[in-house]
N, C-alpha and C positions, 0 to 999 in steps of 0.2 A: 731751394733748388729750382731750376729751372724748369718750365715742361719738357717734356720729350729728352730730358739733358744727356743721356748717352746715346741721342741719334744722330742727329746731324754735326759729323764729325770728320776733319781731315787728318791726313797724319802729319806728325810734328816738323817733317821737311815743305811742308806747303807752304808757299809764298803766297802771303798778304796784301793786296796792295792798303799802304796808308793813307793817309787824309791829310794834308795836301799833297804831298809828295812821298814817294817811294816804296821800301817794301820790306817785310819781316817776315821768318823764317813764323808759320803759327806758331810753335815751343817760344819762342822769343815774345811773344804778344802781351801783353800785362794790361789787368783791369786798369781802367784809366785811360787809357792809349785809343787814339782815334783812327778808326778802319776808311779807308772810302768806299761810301754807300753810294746808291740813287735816292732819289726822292721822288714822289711820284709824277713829277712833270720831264722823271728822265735826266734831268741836270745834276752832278756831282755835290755829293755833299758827304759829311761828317756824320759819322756815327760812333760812339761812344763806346768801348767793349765794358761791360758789365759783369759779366760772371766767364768764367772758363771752367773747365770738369775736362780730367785728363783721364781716360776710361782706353778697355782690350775690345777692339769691335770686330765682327766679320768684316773684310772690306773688299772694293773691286777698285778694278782699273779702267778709267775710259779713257778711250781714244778717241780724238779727233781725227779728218780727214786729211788739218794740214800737222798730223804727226804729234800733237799737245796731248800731254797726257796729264790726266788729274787719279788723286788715287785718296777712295774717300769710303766712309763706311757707307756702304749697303742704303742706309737710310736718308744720306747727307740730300739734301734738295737743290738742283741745279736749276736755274730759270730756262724755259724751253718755248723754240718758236713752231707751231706746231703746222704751219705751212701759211701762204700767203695769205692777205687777212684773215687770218685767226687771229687772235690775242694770247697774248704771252701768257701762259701757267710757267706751275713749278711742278717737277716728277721726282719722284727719287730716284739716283740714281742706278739702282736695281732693275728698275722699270723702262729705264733707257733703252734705244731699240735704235738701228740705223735710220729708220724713219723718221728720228727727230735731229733738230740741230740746235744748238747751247749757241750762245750772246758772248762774246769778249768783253775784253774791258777797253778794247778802240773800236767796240762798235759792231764790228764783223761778227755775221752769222754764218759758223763753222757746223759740218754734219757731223752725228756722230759717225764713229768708220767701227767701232767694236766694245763691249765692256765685258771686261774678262776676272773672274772670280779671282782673291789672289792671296784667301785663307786670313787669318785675324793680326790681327797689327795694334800698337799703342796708335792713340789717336786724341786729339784737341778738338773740345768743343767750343768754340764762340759766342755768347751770346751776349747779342748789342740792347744797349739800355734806351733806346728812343724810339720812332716811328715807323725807322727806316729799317726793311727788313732783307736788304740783300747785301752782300758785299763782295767782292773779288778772292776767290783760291785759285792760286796758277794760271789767273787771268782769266779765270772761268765764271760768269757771274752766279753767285750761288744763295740760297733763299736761307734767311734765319726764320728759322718756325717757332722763335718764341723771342719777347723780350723779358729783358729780366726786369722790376720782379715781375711774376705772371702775375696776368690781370683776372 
């Protein structure tokens, strides 16, 4: 089992984007099946999904400013830009606060606008089998905090 395997989790309507092209509902995601990640030089690449754990989690909802909503457990990790040269970390989403702003998947750095509590939900956890430790929920770049199997 994964580390951390029922934290970082969306719920089963969340959109995936794939590797090279397009996109899957996460419930739809099957080990095997290639997610699109970054790599560390930023450029798109292929990540491999490894394990999945379909677990009941508290979860919130965040808001972006241009209206994009991501709805993810409490602990899911979003990548955050924490103001002009800073460097990108990762927060959980629990921890999100207007003062920060989340990365797309074209690029655009979006504020948050609100994250709002929205009680426990079925939820899909992701976990990619390679190097690369982020991937696309609802076009929201989001941090895997573990690969499978842990090292």
């Amino acid at each position: 089992m994964p580390v951390n395997a029922f934290g970082n989790c969306v719920v089963p309507d969340t959109r995936i984007a794939m590797f090279p092209v397009g996109f899957k509902a996460a419930s739809e995601v099957e080990i095997g099946d290639t997610v699109l990640s970054l790599a560390p030089n930023g450029e798109a690449a292929g990540e491999l999904v490894a394990a999945i754990v379909h677990a009941f989690r508290h979860c919130v909802e965040v808001t972006l400013s241009n209206e994009q909503t991501l709805t993810c457990s409490l602990e899911h990790e979003l990548m955050v830009v924490l103001g002009a040269g800073e460097p990108i970390t990762h927060l959980k989403a629990s921890e999100l606060t207007g003062e920060h702003t989340l990365i797309l998947q074209d690029g655009a750095h979006v504020p948050v606008l609100k994250v709002e509590i929205v009680g426990n939900r079925n939820v899909i956890r992701i976990s990619l089998g390679g190097p690369n430790h982020v991937f696309f929920t609802d076009g929201v770049l989001s941090h895997n905090k573990a690969t499978w199997p842990p090292l």
